[in-house]
PyMOL commands that place a pseudoatom at each C-alpha (Angstrom):
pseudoatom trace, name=CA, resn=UNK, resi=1, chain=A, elem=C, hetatm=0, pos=[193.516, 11.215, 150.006]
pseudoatom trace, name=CA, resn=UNK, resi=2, chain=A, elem=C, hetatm=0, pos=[196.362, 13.608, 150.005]
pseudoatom trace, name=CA, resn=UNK, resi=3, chain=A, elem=C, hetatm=0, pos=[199.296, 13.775, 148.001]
pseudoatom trace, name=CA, resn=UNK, resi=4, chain=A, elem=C, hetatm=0, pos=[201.291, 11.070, 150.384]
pseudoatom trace, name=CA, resn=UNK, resi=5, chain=A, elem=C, hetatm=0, pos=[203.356, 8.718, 148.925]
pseudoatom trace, name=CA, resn=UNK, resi=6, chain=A, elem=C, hetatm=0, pos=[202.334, 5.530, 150.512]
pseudoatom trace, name=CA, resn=UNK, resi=7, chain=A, elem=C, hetatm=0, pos=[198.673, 6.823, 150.331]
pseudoatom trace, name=CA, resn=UNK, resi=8, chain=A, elem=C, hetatm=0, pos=[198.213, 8.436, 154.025]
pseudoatom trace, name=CA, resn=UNK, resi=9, chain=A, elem=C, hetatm=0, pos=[201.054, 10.552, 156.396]
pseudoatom trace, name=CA, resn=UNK, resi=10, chain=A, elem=C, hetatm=0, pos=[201.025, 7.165, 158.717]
pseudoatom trace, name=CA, resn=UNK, resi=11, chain=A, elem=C, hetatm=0, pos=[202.454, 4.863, 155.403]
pseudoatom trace, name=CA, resn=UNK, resi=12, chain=A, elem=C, hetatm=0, pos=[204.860, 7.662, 154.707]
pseudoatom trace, name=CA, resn=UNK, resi=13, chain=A, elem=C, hetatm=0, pos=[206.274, 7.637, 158.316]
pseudoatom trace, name=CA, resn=UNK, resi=14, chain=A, elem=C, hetatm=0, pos=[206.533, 4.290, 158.193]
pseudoatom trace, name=CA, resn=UNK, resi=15, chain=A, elem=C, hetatm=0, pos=[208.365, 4.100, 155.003]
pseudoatom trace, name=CA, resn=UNK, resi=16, chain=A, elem=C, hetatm=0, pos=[210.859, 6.632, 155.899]
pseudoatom trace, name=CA, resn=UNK, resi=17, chain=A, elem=C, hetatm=0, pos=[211.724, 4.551, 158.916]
pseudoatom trace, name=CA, resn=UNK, resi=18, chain=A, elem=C, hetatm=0, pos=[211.816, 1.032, 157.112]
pseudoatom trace, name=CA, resn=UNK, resi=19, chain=A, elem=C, hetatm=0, pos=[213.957, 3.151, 154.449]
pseudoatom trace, name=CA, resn=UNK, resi=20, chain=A, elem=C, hetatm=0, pos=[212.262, 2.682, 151.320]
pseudoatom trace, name=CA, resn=UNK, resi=21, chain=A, elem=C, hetatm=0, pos=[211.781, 6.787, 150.847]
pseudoatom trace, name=CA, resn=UNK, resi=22, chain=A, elem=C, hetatm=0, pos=[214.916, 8.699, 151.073]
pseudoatom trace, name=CA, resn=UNK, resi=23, chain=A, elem=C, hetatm=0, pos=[213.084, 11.793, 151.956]
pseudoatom trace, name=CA, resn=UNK, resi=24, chain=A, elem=C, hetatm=0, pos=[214.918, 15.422, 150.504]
pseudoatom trace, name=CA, resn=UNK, resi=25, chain=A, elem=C, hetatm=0, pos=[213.628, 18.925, 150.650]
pseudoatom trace, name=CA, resn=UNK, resi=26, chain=A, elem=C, hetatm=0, pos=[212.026, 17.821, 146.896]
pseudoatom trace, name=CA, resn=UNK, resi=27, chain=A, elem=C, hetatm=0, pos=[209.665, 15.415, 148.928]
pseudoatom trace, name=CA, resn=UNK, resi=28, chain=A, elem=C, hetatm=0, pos=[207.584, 18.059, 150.611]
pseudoatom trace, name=CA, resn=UNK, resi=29, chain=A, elem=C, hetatm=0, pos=[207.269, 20.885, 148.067]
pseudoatom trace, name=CA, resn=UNK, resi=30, chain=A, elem=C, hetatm=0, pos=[203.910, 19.058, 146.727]
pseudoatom trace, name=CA, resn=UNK, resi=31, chain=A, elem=C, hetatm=0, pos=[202.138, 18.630, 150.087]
pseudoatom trace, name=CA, resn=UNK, resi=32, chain=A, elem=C, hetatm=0, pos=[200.047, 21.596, 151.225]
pseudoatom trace, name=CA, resn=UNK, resi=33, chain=A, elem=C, hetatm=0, pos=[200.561, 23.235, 154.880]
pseudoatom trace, name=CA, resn=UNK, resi=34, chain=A, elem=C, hetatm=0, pos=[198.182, 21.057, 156.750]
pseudoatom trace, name=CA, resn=UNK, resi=35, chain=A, elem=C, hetatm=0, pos=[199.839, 17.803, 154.882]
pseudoatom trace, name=CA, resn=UNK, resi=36, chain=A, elem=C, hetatm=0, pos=[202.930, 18.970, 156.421]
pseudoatom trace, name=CA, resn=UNK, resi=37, chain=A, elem=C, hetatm=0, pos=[201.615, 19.349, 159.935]
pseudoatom trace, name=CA, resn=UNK, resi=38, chain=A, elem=C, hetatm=0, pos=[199.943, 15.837, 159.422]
pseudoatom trace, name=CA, resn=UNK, resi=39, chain=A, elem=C, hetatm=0, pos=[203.524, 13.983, 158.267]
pseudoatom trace, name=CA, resn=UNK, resi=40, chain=A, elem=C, hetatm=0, pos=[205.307, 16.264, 161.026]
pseudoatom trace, name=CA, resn=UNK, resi=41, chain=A, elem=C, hetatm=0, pos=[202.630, 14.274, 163.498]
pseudoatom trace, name=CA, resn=UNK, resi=42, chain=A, elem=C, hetatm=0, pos=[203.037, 10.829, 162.418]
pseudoatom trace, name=CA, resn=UNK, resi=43, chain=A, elem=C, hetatm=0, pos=[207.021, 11.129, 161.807]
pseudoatom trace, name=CA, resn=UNK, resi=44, chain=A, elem=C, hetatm=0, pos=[206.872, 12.597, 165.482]
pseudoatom trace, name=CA, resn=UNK, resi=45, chain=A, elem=C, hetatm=0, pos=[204.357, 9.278, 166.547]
pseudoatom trace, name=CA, resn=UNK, resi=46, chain=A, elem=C, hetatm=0, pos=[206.719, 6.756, 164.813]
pseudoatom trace, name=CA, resn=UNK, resi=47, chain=A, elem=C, hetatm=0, pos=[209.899, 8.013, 166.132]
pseudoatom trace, name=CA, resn=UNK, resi=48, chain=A, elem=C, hetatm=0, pos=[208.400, 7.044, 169.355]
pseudoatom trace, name=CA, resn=UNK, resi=49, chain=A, elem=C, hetatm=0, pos=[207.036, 3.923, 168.962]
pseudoatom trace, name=CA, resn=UNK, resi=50, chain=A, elem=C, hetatm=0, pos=[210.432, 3.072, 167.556]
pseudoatom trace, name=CA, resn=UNK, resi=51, chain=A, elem=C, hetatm=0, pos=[211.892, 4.538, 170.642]
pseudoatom trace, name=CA, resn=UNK, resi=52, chain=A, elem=C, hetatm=0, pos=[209.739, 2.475, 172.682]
pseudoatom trace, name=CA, resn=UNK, resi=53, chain=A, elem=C, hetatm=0, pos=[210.459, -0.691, 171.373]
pseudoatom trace, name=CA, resn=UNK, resi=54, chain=A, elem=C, hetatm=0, pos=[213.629, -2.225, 173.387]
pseudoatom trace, name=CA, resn=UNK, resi=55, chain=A, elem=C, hetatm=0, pos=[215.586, -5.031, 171.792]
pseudoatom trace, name=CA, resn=UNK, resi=56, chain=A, elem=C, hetatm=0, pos=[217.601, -7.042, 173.907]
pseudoatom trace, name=CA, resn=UNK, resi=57, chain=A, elem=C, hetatm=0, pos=[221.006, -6.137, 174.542]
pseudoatom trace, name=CA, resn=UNK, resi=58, chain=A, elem=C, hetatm=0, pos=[222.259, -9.329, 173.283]
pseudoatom trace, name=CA, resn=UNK, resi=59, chain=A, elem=C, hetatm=0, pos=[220.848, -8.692, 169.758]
pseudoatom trace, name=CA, resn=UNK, resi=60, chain=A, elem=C, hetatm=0, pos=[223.007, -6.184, 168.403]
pseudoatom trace, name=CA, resn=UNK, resi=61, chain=A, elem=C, hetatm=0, pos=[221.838, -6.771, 164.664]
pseudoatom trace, name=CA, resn=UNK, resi=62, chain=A, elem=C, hetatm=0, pos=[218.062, -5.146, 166.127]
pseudoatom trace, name=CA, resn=UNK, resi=63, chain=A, elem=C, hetatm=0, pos=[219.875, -2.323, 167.852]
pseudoatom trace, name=CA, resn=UNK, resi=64, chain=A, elem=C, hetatm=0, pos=[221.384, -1.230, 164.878]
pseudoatom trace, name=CA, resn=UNK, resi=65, chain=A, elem=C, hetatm=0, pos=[218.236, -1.393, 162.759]
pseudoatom trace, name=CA, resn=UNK, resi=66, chain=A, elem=C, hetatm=0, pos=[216.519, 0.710, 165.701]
pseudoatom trace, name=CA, resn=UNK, resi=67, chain=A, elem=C, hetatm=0, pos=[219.081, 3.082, 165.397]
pseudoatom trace, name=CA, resn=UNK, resi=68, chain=A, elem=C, hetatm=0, pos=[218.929, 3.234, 161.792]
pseudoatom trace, name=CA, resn=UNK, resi=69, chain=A, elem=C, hetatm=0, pos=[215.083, 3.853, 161.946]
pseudoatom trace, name=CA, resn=UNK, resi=70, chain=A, elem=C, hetatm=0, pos=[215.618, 6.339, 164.381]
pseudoatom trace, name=CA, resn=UNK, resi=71, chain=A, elem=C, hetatm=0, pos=[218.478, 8.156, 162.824]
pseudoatom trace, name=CA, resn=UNK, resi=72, chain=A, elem=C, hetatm=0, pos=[215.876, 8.223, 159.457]
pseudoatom trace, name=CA, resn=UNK, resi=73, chain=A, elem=C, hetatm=0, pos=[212.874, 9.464, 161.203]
pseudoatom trace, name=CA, resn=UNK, resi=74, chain=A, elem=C, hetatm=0, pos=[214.789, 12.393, 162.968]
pseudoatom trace, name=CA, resn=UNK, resi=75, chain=A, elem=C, hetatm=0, pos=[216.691, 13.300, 159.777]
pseudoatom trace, name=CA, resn=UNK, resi=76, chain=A, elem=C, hetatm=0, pos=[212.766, 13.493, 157.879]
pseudoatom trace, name=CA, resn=UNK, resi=77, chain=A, elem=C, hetatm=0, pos=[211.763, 15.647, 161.024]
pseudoatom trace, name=CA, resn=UNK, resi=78, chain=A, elem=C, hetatm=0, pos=[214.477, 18.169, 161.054]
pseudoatom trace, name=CA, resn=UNK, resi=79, chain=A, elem=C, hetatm=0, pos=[214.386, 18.120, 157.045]
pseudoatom trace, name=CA, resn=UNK, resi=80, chain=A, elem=C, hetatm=0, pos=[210.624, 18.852, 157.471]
pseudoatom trace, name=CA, resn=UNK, resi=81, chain=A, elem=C, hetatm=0, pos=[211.081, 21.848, 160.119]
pseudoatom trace, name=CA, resn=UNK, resi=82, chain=A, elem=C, hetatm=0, pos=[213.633, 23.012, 158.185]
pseudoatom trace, name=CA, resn=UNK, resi=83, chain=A, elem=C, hetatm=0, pos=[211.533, 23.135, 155.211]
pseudoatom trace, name=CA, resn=UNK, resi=84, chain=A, elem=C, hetatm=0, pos=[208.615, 25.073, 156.652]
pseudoatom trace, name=CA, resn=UNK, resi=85, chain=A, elem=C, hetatm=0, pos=[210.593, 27.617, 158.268]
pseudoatom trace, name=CA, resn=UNK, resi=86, chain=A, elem=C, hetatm=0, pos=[212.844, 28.664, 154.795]
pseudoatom trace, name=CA, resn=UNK, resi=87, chain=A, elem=C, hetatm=0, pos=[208.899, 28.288, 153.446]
pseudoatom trace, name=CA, resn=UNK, resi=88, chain=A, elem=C, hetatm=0, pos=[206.945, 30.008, 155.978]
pseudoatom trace, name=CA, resn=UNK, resi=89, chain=A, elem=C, hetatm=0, pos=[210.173, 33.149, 155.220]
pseudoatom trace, name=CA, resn=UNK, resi=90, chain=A, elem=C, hetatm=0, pos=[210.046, 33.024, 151.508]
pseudoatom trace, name=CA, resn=UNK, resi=91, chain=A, elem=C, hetatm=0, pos=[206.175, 33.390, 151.562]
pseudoatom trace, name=CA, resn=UNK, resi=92, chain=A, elem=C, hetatm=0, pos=[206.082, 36.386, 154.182]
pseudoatom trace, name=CA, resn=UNK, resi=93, chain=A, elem=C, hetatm=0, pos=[209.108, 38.073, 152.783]
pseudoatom trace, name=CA, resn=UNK, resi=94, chain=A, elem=C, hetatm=0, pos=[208.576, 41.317, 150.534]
pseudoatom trace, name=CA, resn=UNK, resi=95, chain=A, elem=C, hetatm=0, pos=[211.486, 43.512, 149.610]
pseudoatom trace, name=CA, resn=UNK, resi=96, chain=A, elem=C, hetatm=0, pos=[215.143, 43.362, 150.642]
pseudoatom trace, name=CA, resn=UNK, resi=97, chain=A, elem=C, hetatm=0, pos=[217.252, 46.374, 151.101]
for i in range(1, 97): cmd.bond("trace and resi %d" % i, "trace and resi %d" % (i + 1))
show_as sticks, trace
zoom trace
């Protein structure tokens, strides 16, 4: 198992959706580069099932939670990008001027 909060990538997702991880640049510094590529996949795979579910447009109380789910689950993914690209520089970079 890796270093997933939750136990697995798939609880994480899931958790950052439902809202009970607030997820900051903090949250990925002690997952490895292929843990990062797995949470990247399932935050991906849960944005669209949440996407995919359609709540009637009566129920305005179950839009605004699918919003809220989706607004959290892009937030994580652009977070996460974010992350491994100021990574991915700091690693490669050698000297400045």
């Amino acid at each position: 198992m890796g270093n997933f909060p939750g136990g697995s990538a798939y609880a994480m997702a899931k958790d950052i959706a439902e809202g009970y991880l607030l997820v900051t640049e903090r949250t990925f510094v002690r997952l490895a580069v292929a843990e990062l590529d797995q949470l990247g996949f399932e935050i991906d795979r849960a944005l669209r099932d949440v996407r995919g579910a359609q709540p009637a447009l009566e129920d305005l109380a179950a839009i605004q939670q699918r919003n809220r789910k989706i607004q959290r689950l892009t937030a994580a993914l652009s977070m996460l990008r974010g992350y491994r690209l100021r990574s991915r520089r700091g690693r490669a970079g050698g000297g400045g001027a």
